[in-house]
Structures are given as structure tokens and as C-alpha cells.
N, C-alpha and C positions, 0 to 999 in steps of 0.2 A: 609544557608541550602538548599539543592534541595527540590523536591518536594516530593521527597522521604521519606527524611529525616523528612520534617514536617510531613508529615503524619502516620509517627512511633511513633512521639512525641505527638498524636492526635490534629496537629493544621491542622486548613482548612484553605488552600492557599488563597489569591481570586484569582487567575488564579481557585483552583479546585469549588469555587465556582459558577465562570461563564460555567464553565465546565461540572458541574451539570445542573443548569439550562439551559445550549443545550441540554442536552440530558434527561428532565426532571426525574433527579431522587434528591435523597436528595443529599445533601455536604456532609452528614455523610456516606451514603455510597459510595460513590464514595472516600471519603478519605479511607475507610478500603479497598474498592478495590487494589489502591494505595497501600497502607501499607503491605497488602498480596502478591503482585508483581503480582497484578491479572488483573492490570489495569496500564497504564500507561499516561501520563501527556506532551507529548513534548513539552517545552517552553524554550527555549535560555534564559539566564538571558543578553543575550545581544542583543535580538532581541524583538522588540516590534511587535505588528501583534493583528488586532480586533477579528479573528474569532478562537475562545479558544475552543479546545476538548481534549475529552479525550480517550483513546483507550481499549477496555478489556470487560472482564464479567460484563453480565447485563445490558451494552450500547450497542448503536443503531451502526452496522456495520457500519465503515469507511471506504473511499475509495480514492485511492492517485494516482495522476496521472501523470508520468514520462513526464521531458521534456528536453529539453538540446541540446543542437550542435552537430556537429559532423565535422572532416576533411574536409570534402564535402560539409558542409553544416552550414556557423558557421556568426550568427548577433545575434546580442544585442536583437534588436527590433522582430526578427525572435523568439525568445523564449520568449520575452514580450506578443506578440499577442497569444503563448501557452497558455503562463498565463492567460492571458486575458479569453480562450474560456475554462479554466478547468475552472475558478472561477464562468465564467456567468452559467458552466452544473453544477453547486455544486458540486465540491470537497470536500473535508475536509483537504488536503495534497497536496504538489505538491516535485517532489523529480527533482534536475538538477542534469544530467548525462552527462553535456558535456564535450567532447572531441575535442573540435575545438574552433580555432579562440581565443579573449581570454578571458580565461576563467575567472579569478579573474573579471572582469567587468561582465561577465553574471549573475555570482553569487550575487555580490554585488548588479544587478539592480533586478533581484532575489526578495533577500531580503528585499531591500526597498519598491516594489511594490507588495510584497505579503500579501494579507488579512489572509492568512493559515499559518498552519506551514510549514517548509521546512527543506526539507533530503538532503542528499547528498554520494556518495561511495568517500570517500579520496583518495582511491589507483588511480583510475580514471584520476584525474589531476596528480601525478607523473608520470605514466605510458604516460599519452599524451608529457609533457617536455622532458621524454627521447627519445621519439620517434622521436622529433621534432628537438632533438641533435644527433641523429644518433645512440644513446646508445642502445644496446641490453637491454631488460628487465630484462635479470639477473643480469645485474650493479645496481641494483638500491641500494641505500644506505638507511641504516636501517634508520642513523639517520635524515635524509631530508625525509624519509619517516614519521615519527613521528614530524616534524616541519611543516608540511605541513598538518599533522592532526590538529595538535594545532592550528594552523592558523585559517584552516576553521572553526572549533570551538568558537574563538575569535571573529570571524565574526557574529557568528549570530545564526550558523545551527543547527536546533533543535533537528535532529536526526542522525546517522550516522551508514551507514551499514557497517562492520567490519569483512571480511571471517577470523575470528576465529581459525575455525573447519576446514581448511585445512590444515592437517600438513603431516611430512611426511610417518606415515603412511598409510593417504589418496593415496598420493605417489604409496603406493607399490601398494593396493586395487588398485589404477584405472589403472597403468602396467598391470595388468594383470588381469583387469578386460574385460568381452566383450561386455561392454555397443558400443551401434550403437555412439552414443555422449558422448566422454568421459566427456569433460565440458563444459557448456552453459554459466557459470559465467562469464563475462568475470575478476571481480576480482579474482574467483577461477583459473581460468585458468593463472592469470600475476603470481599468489603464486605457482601454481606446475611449473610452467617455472623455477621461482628462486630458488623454492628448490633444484628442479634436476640439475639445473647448480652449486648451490653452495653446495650442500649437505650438510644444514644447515636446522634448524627446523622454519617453519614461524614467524617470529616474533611477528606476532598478535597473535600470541600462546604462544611463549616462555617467552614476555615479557607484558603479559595483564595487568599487574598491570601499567605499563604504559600508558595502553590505559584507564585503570579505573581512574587513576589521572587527566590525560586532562578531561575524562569526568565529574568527579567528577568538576571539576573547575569550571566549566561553566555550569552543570545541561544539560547536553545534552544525551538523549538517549540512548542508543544501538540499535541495530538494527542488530542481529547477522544473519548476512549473509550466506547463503544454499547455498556456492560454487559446492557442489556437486549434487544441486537438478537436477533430469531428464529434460532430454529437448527434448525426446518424451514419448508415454505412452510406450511404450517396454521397458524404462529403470527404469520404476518408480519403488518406493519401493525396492528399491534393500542393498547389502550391505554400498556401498560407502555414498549412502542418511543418510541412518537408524543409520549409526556409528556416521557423523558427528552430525544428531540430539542428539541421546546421549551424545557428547561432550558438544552440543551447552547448553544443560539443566545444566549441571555441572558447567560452564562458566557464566548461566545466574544467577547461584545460589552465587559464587562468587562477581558479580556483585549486585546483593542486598544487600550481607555482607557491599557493600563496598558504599551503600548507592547510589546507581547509576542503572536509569531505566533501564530497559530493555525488548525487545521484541524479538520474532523468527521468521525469514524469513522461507515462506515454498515452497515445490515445483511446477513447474510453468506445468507439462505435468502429467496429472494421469486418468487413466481409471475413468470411472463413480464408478464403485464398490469399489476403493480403495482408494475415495475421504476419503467418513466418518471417515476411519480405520488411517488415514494420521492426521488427524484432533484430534482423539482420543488419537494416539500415541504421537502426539507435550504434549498435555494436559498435560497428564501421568508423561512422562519423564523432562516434564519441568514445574515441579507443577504448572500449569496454569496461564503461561505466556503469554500476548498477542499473540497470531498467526498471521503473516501478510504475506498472498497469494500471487503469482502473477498468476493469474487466478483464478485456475489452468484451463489448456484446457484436457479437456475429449477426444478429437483426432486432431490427426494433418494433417487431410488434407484439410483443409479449407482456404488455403492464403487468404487476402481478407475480409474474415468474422470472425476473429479470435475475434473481440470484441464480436459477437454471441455465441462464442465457450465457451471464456473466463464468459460471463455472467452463461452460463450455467452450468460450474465447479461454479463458484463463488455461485453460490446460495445454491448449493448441500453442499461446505466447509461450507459456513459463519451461514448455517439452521443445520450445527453438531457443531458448536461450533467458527467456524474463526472468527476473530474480526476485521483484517483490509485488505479490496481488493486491490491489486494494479491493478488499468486497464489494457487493451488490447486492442489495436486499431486496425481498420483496416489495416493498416502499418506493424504489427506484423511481424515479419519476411521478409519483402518485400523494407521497407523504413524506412526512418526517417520520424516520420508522420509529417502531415500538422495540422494547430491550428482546421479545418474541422474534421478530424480525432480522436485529442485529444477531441473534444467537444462528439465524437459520442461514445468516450472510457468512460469517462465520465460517461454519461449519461447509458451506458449499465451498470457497474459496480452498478451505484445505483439503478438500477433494479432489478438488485441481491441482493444486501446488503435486500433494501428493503422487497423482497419476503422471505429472510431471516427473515429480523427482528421479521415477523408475528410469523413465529415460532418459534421463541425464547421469545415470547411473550415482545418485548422491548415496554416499557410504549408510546402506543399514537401509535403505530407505523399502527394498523388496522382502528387508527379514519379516515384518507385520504381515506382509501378504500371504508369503509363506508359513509361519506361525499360526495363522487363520486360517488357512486351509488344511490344515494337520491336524488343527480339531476341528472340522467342520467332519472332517477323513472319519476322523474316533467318534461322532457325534455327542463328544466331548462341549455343551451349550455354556457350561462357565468359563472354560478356556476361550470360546466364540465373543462370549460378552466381555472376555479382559483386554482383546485385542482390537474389538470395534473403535474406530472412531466417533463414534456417540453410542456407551452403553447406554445409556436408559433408553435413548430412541429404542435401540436392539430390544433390551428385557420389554419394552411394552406393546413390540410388535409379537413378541415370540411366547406360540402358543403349538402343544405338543401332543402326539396322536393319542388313542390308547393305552400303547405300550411303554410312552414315557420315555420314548428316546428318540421317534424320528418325528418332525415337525408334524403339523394338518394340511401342509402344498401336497405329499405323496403318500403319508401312512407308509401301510404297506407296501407298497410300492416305489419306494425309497431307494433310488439309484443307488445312493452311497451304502447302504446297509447290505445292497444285493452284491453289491461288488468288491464287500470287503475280501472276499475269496483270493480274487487278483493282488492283496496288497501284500508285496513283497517284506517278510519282518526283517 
């Protein structure tokens, strides 16, 4: 059975029991999560991995950090060291996107070296093979496209994003639509290449129950793909977005029928005001199915500091209701990042998740705040630095007056030192 499945039948996995206690709530409810499609569970029945969550209402914001080769830029050890520096910034997910070099070995070292779960976009590595055979993207063949799903699935991969929701009357929408960025996807964008050339209906549309059997096999995810999401804030919210979400709810509803998780990718570019409303609508339309972000970025002219950007959408989603971050690095747009980069993507996303968390009130999530300010109170600096979210950043910022107790910002003149007068024992 997936984990779906048990938890319809009211058994608590031990996968959802470790699951629970990360994110201190009971087994029982995080199984009714589960069983409502409120929450979801990623674990391969064919991948093993120590660090077990779970994703959805009432737990603590997740955050997943893209990593992968590319043509230009494609080693084993090159997306090892990724791993490496998403694991040591607390991840909870890590998703390979590569498109270089080979692939089936990245994935596999991937997989054996990850403590987390692991995603992956299928279309990705067919789309790279043809390329590499000279094949235009519209030859791609349906059924080495669904062999090369099952594959990755067999392997291990916990989750998988699936552009669905492009079909073709996406097609017509984006013809003649005047988005500035017709697609950012670039799975959405290999699917309206092949439609238009074969004028034939996406097969991840026409033929999902195929895509629900593979996943049913093997208890692997969904992860329905936002081919059409904006890829600056001028385009957000528009028709093309808002139809394919509608699709993607109907699809995700299917997919529970059919005992098989599922979650919804959301837009990656959205005005500050149209975060909430974005967040709301996913809910809505898709009776409260995990939401999993990528950012979103509130404006796009920041190259450079997009993890900044990206934090600041992220918190705004994940505090109306988003449940899983995918990062944003300083690379956004500019590179393929470095393991520096992924650590600082990292690290910004669970800033947000976290300032999220408070207000969504997830269990425990304000005791660290609190804890931190109690010795910030005692000027107590190794309590400071057990409780930071990146201690070393902390120790190799923090440099201390004279007197060896209150920092070099005030010295003397150190509010908290003058006012310890006031602190009730």
C-alpha cells in the first residue's frame, strides 16, 4: 500500500510516524492530514534516506533546494558538493535538474548520498538524450517517454514533477496570449514545442492514468507542475496560470481517487499583493493540497540577490497558507549556481519558512525565538550561537567590546546590559 493508502485505512506508517515526531505533532494527525490529501508523505518504497517529513497543513514549512548539471557544466562530485552544502544549510528536499554530462550516474550518486528526500522533472533527461542525438524536441516519442518515467521511479525518486496541465488548449491561450514570457517552464515549454508540432494533446494529459499506475507502483508523489506559471510579476495571475491551476485541482483529485500523493507547484514571479490571493486560490481549487512555491520573487530586478527576493515572497506565501519553499539563489537567473550559492539559497528559504511558521502558529516553532532572546537578555553569546540558524555565520560575525561581554555595535552603551535593572527574576 502507499502511504496514502494506509492512511485511508487508518494505519500509521512508521515512515508517518517519524514524520510526526520532526515536526512534533501526533501520528494521528498527521495520518488524517495524509488521508484528507492535506498533507503529503514523499518516500520511494525503493529508496531508503534517514531524514523522514512530511509536507502540508499544520507542519512546519519545507524547503527544497534544486541542484543538477547542466551542458556546460556537468560532474558527479560537482552536484555531490550541492548536496553536501544544501544538507549542512537544513534542507528537508533536494530535487536533480540535470541536463549534462551523465545523467543516470548523478542521480544514482544522488540518491545514495542523500539524507532527504529527492525529486526530480522526468521530461528533463529525455529532452537532454534528444538533444544530444540531434533530435528535434517534437520527435520525442511518447512511449520512451513513459519508460524513462518508470525508470526514474524504479530508482528510487521520491517525488516527481509532471506538467499535466499543459495541453492544448494552453496552446491556443499562450498564441495568443501577450504575456512578456510566454514559458519559463522549461518542461512546459518541451510540451507546447510538441504539441504544436504534432498537434496532438500532451500525453501527460491524455494518458495520466498511466502516469498514476507508475506512480502508484512505487508510492512516488506527484508534484503537478505550473508549466504556465509567470516568470515576471507583469505576467502573474493571468489566464494561462489560473486555467492550468484549475486543471491541475481536478488532476490532483483523480490522483487521490487513485490512491497516489499529490502536491501543486505554484508560481515562481508575483507582485507582493497577489501573493496571499495565489496561495488562497491553490487552497480553494484544489481542496487543500500541498502548495509548493518557487519563491515566489515579489520583482524582478534584483540578479544577484534573488535568494533575498525569493525569501521575501516566501514568507509572505508560506505565512497565507504555502507549505513547501523551493529556494532561490543568488545564481537565479544568471548561472548555474555554486555549492556557496545553494548553501545561501538554503539558508534564505528557511528564513522564511521559519518567520512563516510563527504565524501559522506550527508547534515549537516561536520556542528558538524565544530561547534566543533569553540569552541575547544574559548576554549569554554561546547560548546565541546554539540557537542561531547558521552558527558559524553568527561566531564569524561576532566580535566583543572591552569588557568581554557586550558586543562592538554599543559597548558601553549597551541597552540590554543597562536595562538589566528592569529584568524581573
Amino acid at each position: 500500500m502507499t502511504q496514502l493508502e494506509m492512511a485511508k485505512k487508518g494505519i500509521i506508517s512508521p515512515e508517518m510516524r517519524r514524520a510526526a515526531e520532526a515536526d512534533n505533532v501526533d501520528p494521528e494527525f498527521l495520518r488524517e492530514q495524509i488521508a484528507q490529501g492535506k498533507a503529503v508523505l514523499p518516500k520511494n518504497k525503493n529508496h531508503s534516506f534517514s531524514v523522514i517529513k512530511a509536507i502540508g497543513n499544520g507542519l512546519s514549512t519545507k524547503v527544497n533546494a534544486n541542484i543538477g548539471s547542466s551542458g556546460a557544466c556537468a560532474s558527479v562530485e560537482n552536484e555531490l558538493e550541492k548536496l553536501a552544502a544544501a544538507v549542512r544549510a537544513g534542507t528537508d528536499s533536494v530535487m536533480d535538474l540535470s541536463t549534462g554530462g551523465d545523467l543516470g550516474a548523478i542521480r544514482e550518486a544522488i540518491l545514495d548520498k542523500s539524507p532527504v528526500m529527492v525529486g526530480t522533472v522526468p521530461i528533463y533527461s529525455i529532452a537532454t538524450n534528444l538533444h544530444r542525438k540531434g533530435v528535434p524536441l517534437h520527435r520525442m516519442d511518447v512511449d520512451e517517454m513513459f519508460s524513462d518515467l518508470e525508470k526514474q521511479c524504479s530508482q528510487g525518486i521520491d517525488y516527481i514533477t509532471i506538467h499535466c496541465g499543459v495541453t492544448l488548449e494552453t496552446l491556443k491561450r499562450i498564441e495568443n496570449s501577450s504575456r512578456v514570457l510566454p514559458s519559463v517552464s522549461r518542461g512546459g515549454s518541451i510540451l507546447l514545442n510538441w504539441m504544436k508540432h504534432n498537434k496532438k494533446e500532451n500525453p501527460l494529459y491524455s494518458e495520466f492514468d498511466t502516469v498514476l499506475d507508475i506512480a502508484y507502483r512505487y508510492d512516488v508523489t506527484l508534484s503537478l507542475g505550473d508549466g504556465m506559471r509567470p516568470g515576471t510579476i507583469v505576467d502573474a495571475t493571468d489566464r494561462p496560470q489560473i486555467e492550468e491551476l484549475i486543471l491541475l485541482g481536478e488532476l490532483a483529485k483523480r490522483a487521490r481517487e487513485r490512491n497516489v500523493q499529490v502536491m501543486i507547484e505554484g508560481p515562481g514571479h508575483v507582485p507582493l499583493d497577489q501573493i496571499e490571493a495565489n496561495v488562497l486560490m491553490e487552497k480553494r481549487l484544489c481542496d487543500g493540497a500541498p502548495f509548493y512555491l518557487l519563491g515566489p520573487l515579489p520583482t524582478d530586478i534584483a540578479p544577484g540577490y534573488d535568494h533575498i527576493t525569493a525569501a521575501i515572497g516566501g514568507a509572505i506565501a508560506a505565512s497565507a497558507g504555502a507549505d513547501f519553499l523551493c529556494y532561490v539563489t543568488p545564481a537565479e537567473h544568471l548561472s548555474l549556481p555554486s555549492p556557496e550559492d545553494v548553501y545561501l539559497g538554503v539558508i534564505a528559504a528557511r528564513i522564511a519558512g521559519h518567520a512563516a511558521d510563527i504565524v501559522k502558529k506550527v508547534p515549537g516553532a516561536i520556542d528558538k525565538d524565544r530561547a534566543i532572546s533569553e540569552y541575547r537578555r544574559d548576554l549569554n553569546w554561546e547560548g546565541v550561537l546554539s540557537v542561531a540558524l547558521d552558527p558559524d555565520a553568527a561566531k564569524k560575525r561576532l566580535a566583543l567590546a572591552y569588557d568581554n561581554e557586550t558586543c562592538t555595535m554599543c559597548g558601553e552603551l549597551c541597552a540590554v546590559k543597562l536595562s538589566r535593572v528592569f529584568v524581573k527574576k
